[in-house]
Each structure stands twice: as C-alpha cells, then as structure tokens.
N, C-alpha and C positions, 0 to 999 in steps of 0.2 A: 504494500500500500504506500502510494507516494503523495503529498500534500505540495502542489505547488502554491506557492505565495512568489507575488507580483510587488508588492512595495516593498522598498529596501528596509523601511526602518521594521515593519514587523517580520521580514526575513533577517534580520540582524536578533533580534530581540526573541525568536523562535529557537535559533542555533544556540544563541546567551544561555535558556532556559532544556534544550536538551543536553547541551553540555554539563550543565549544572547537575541535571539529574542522573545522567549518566557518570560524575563524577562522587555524588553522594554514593549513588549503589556500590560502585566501586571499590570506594575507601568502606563502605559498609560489610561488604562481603569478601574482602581481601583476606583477611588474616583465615576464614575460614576456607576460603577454597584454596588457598597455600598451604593450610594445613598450619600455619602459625600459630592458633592460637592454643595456649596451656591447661585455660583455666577460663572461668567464665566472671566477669566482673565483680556479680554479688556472690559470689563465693570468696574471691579476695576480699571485700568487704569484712564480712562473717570473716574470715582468717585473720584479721588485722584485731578486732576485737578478742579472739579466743586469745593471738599471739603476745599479748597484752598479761592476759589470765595466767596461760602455761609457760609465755619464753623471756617474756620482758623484764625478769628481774636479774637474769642470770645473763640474756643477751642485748638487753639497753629497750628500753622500749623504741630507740631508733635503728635498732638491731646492729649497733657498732662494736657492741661484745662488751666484755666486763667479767664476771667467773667465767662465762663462756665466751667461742670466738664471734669474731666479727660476722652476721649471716646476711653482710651487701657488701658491694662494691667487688675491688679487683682480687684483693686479696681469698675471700668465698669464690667468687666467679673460677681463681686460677686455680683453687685447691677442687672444684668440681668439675671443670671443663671438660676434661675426660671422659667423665663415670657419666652413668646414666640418671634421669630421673626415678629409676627405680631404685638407684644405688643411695641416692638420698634418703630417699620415703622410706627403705630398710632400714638405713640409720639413725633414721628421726624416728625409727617406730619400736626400734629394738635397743637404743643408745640413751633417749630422752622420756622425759627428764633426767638428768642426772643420776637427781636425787629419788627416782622413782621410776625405773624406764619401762617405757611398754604401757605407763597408767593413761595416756593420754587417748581416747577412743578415734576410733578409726574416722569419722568425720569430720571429727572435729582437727583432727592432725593433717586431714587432706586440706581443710580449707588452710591450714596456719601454712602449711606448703605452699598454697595458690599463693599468701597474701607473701609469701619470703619470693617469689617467683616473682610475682608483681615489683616488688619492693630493688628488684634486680633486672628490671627492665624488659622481662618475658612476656610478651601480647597475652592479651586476653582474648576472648574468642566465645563460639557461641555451644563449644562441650563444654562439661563442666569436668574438673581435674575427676581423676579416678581410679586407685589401687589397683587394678587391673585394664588400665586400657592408657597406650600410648607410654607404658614404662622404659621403654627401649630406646628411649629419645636422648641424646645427648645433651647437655646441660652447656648449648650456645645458644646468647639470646637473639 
C-alpha cells in the first residue's frame, strides 16, 4: 500500500512522523530481538530494595564493598568477565550471605542479581532474569 502526498510541507512532516515511529519501535525492541536484555526493569527495581535488606551492609548500599568486595564497576566486571552468569548466581547462592549462605530465597537473590547486573550497566529487556534460562551467558555488558 503506497500513500502519495503532493504538498511538500505535509510530505516533509509525514517522513518526520514515520521516522519517528519507526525509531521508537526500534530503540523499543532492540535489546530484545538482540537478545541483550538480562533482566526485566521491575525486577531490578524489586533487587535494588531486597539488595538493601540482604547485601548492603557488608557490600555498601552503593555496592563499592566494605566487609565484602566491590559488586560494580571495573574491578567486579574484571574478576567476572570470564565466568558465566550462572557462575555468579552459584556463588551468590551457595557463598552468600556470608554470615549465612544459601538463606537468601531463590527470588529474591534473582532479583538482587538483576539489580547488581543493572547496577553494572547490563540492558534490561522484556524476560525476566531466571535460574534456569540464559545461564551460559558471559558476564560482558
């Protein structure tokens, strides 16, 4: 189906507004059909609050570390780069808390992982993180 338009200004103004929309879909559904995204927004949300509860006093509430390491920036990023996201979610599930490891429920440790993923510059996206799906994934954001 083709629309011709004959006056410049609302063929100017037509092109403005499909580009426009074909630029939102775009940026809308990129991270998903690249397969980018980790985690889904309100699940980092939910992670940001739990990580608060179970990490924040050992790893900074701005997670720059303190008893425990730094879990952002270069330093986290170069000690993970390697390993996989399931190499992590092991260790947060079988290492942590510390002082209590393994107490933290499985939901609740997935989101605190989305919001430490968030927190390191990993896309969000429209799956939600999940113990069994996408653990193979390398840990480059």
């Amino acid at each position: 189906m083709s629309i011709i338009v004959k006056h410049p200004t609302i063929r100017i103004s037509l092109a403005c507004v499909l580009g426009a929309a074909l630029a939102a879909a775009s940026s809308a559904t990129g991270s998903e059909r690249s397969g980018g995204g980790w985690y889904t927004a309100k699940q980092a949300d939910r992670g940001h609050l739990l990580y608060n509860t179970y990490c924040g006093e050992c790893h900074r509430p701005e997670l720059t570390g303190a008893m425990g390491p730094a879990l952002i920036g270069k330093p986290f990023l170069d000690k993970w780069s390697q390993k996989t996201l399931g190499d992590l979610y092991s260790f947060e599930h079988n290492a942590m808390p510390a002082n209590n490891p393994g107490s933290v429920p499985q939901d609740k440790l997935v989101a605190i992982t989305a919001y430490i993923l968030a927190k390191n510059g990993f896309p969000s996206g429209a799956q939600a993180l999940a113990p069994d799906v996408g653990m193979d994934r390398k840990l480059k954001p």
